[in-house]
N, C-alpha and C positions, 0 to 999 in steps of 0.2 A: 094080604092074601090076594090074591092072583084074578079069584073073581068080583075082588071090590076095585078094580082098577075103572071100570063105566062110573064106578059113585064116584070116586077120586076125580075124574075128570070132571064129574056134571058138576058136584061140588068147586071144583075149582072155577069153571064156566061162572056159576053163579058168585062167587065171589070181584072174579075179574068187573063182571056185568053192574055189582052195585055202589051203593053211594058212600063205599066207605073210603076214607082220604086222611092220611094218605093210603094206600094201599099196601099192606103187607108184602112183602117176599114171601114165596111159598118154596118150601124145602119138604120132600119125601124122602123117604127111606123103606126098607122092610124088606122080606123076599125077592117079593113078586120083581122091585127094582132094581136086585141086587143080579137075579137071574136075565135081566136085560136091562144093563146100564145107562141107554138111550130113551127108557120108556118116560122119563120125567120131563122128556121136551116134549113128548105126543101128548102127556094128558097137560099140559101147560105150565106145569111145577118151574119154578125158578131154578128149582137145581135138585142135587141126589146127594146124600149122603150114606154111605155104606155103615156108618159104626158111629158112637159117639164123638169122638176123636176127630173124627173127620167131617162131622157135623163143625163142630168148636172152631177147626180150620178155615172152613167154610164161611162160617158167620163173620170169622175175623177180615176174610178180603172184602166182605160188601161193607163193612163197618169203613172201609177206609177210601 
């Protein structure tokens, strides 16, 4: 939803900032990212996916 896009970021902030290692890749999706498809590089998300489909796609080129 559209107004949890400040949590989505802080949350990401906070994940970026700690001691976990390696560090996951962050993938969003949902409305809010669908209706502005560049919003996943402003809150720091590694990427966007529209649809499941497109997620699966997604995972397969960081896998390689």
């Amino acid at each position: 939803m559209t107004f949890h896009i400040n949590a989505v970021r802080q949350l990401i902030l906070a994940l970026r900032g700690s001691n976990i290692a390696p560090l996951p890749k962050i993938l969003v999706g949902g409305h809010a990212f669908r209706l502005a498809p560049e919003l996943w590089r402003d809150v720091g998300a590694d990427g966007f996916a529209k649809d499941s489909l497109e997620t699966i796609e997604l995972l397969k080129r960081w896998r390689q």
